[in-house]
N, C-alpha and C positions, 0 to 999 in steps of 0.2 A: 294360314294362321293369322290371325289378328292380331294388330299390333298398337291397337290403343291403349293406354296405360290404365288403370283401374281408378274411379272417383271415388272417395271417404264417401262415406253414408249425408255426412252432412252435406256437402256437393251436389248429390244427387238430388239432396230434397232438396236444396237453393234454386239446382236447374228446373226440377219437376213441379218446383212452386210458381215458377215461372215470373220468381223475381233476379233480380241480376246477382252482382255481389252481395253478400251480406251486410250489412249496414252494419257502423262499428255500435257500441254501446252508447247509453243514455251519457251516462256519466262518463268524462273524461280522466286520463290519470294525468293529473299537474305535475308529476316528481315525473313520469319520463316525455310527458312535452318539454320542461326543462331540459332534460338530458338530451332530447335530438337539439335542441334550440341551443343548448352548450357546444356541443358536437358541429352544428352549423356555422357559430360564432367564433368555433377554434378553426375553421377549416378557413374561411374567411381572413380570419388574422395571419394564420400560415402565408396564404398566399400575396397578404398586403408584408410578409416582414419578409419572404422570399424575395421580393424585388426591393426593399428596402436595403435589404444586406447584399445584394447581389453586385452592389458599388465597393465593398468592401476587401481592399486587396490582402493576399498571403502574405506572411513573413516568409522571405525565400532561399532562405536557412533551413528553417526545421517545419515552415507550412508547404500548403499546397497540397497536390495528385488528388487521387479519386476517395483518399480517408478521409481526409480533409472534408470533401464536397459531399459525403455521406454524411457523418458527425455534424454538419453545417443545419443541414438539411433536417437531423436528429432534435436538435437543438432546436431550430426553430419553432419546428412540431410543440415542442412541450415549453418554448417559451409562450406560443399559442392557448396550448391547452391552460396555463395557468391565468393568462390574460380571462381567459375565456370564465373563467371559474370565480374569478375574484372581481368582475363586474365588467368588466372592457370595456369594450365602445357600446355597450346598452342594447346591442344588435341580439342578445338571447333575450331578454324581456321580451323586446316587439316580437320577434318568431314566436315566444311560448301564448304570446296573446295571442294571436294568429294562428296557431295549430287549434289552443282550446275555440275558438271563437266557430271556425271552421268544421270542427267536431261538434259543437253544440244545433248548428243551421244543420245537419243530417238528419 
């Protein structure tokens, strides 16, 4: 029995046309190159305030253990993501110019 998985009709015409991938559209969407370029911007910031805070010792009372270093981590996330959203370090501009620029030369 055959075990290749079955191609959508459009696949098949892609392969049978004997072009490669499909080419995306003429037109780009600016609202979700935004959004991967936000996305990029917060991930980025995440990991510059992961090591920023990673100097930052527990109170040894009531901090500390692995809730602690979740919630930490939680935190940072969404200090990120609002960095990210309210203009940060300017790193989603140049990505969103970059995504449409790169969309447009296809």
């Amino acid at each position: 029995m055959d075990q290749t998985p079955a191609l959508s009709p459009a696949a098949t015409a892609t392969i049978a046309g004997g072009r490669g991938a499909p080419a995306p559209g003429a037109t780009a969407d600016p609202s979700a190159a935004l959004k991967a370029a936000q996305d990029f911007e917060s991930f980025f910031l995440s990991q510059s305030f992961e090591t920023m805070f990673s100097g930052i010792g527990t109170d040894g009372l009531f901090g500390g253990g692995n809730g602690e270093s979740i919630y930490r981590s939680l935190l940072i996330q969404e200090y990120s993501k609002i960095a990210a959203k309210s203009g940060g370090m300017g790193i989603a501009d140049a990505v969103q110019r970059e995504i449409l620029r790169t969309q447009e030369m296809k």
